[in-house]
N, C-alpha and C positions, 0 to 999 in steps of 0.2 A: 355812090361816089363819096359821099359824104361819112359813109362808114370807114373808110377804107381811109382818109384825111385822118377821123379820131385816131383809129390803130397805131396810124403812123406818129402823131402828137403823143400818143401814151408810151409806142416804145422808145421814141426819143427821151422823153422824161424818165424813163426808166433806166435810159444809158448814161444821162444825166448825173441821176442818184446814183449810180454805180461808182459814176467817176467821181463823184464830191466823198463818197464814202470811203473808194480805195485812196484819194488824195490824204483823207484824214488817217488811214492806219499811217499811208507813207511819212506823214507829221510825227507820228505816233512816235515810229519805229528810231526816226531820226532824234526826238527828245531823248529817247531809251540808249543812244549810240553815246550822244553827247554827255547822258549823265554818266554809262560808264568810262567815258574817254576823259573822264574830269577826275573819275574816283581814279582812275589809272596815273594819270600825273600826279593827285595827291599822292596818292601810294608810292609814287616814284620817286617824291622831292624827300620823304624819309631818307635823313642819312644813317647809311649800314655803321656800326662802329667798327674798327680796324682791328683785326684781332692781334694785332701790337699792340695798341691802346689799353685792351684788356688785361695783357701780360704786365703792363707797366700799372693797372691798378692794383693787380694781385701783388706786383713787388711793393708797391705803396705799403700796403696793408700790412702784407709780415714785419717792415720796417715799423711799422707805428706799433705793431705789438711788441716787437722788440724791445722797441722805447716805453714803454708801458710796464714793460717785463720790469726792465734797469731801475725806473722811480717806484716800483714797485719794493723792488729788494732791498734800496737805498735808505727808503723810509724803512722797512723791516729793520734795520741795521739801524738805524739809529734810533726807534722805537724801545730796539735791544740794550743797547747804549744807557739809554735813561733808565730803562728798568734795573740796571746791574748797579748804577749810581746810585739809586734812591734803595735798592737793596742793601747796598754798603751804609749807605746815610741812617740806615733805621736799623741796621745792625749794632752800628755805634752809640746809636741815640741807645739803644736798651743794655746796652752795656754800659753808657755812662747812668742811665736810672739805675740800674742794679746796685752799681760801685757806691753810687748817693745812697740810696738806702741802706745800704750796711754802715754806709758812714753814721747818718742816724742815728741805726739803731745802734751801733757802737759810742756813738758820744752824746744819746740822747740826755743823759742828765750834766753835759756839762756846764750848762747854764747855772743851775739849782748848785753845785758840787763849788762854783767859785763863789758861789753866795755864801756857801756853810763855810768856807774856810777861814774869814775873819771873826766868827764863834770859834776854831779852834784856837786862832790867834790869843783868844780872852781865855782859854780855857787852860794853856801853856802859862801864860801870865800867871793868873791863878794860884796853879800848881805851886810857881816857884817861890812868890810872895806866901805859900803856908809852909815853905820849910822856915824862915826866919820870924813869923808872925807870932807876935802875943798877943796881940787884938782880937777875939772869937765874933766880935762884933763888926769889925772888921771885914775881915775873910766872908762873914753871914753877908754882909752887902753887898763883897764883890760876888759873890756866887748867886744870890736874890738878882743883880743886874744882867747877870750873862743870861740865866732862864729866863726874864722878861725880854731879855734881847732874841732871846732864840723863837719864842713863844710868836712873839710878831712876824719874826722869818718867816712862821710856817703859815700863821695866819694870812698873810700875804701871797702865799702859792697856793692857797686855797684849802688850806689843812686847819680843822679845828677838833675841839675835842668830843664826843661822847656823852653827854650830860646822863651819870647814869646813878649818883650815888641819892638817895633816897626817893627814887624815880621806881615808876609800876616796870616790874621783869617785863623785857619784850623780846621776843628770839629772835627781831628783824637786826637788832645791832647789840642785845647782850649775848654773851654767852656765860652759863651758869658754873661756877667751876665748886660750888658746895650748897647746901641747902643747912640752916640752921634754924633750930625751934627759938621762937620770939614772945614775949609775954604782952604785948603792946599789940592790940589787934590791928591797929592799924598799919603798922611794919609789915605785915602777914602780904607777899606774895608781892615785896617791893626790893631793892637793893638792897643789903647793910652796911654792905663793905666793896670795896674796890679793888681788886689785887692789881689789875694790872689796864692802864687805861686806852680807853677806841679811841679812834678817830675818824674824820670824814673824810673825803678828798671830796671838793665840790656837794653833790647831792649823794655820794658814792662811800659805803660805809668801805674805809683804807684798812680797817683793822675792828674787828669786835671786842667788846669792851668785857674781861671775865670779872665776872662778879660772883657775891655770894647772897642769895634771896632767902630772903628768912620767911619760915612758913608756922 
């Protein structure tokens, strides 16, 4: 009798567990419902865009390139503009350098050329005081002040003379225009005479001085 009590206390416990296990799937299943029934309403509150909406972004779009196009071409155009002005402007500009430099070089010694012409002044003077002159002494002074007048002219634009007449032959600023035999050794392979005389301009020989070196 007492067995037959156990049996019945075991398979009750066993109906027991059954039911506390199928309660737990049915928890289970119902968690699993609720979580998709939750992703389904997110998914649901997604708004669809309206495929008018879309049409009105694409018309958006081509309009702003448009506009994009126009300040585009605008700026070209007057990027053009300034390129064709400053073209002009430096066309000019080298044509006014050109123009100046021929100027220049055309009237490079006008400076020098009005400075010599009050020595021609003295030199006209001159002249005509020796058709009536009996003075030799005279005439020898006015002519002695015009060369000293002239002399400073030149020395003043930076022109001097040559220092060559019993100086050692040098072929950097003489040029030899006769060779003459000398009795005086020391004369031997120096100037003796002058025909025609150098000058410097600055450090710069203007002119070579011909001379005749006695050997």
């Amino acid at each position: 009798m007492m067995m037959k009590k156990k049996n019945r206390s075991q398979e009750e416990e066993t109906k027991d567990d059954n039911i506390e296990i199928t309660d737990s799937k049915e928890n289970a299943a119902s968690k699993e419902e609720s979580a998709v029934n939750k992703q389904e309403d997110s998914v649901s509150g997604i708004e669809v865009q309206p495929v008018e909406n879309a049409k009105d972004d694409k018309a958006y779009g081509t309009d702003k390139v448009e506009t994009e196009l126009k300040e585009t071409v605008a700026k070209l155009a007057e990027m053009q503009d300034k390129y064709i002005r400053l073209s002009a402007e430096f066309d000019n500009y080298r044509k006014r350098t050109l123009r100046e430099k021929m100027d220049i070089s055309k009237y490079a010694g006008e400076n020098l050329l009005i400075k010599i012409i009050p020595l021609m002044d003295d030199f006209d003077r001159a002249l005509k005081h020796m058709e009536d002159a009996t003075d030799c002494e005279a005439m020898k002074s006015g002519i002695d002040l015009i060369y000293n007048k002239f002399t400073e002219f030149l020395k003043q634009n930076g022109v001097k003379e040559i220092e060559a007449l019993d100086n050692s032959f040098n072929v950097d600023i003489h040029e030899a225009v006769a060779k003459i035999p000398v009795t005086e050794e020391e004369k031997k392979g120096k100037v003796v005479d002058v025909l025609l005389k150098g000058y410097y301009l600055q450090d710069k020989v203007l002119r070579f001085s011909k001379v005749v070196v006695g050997e």
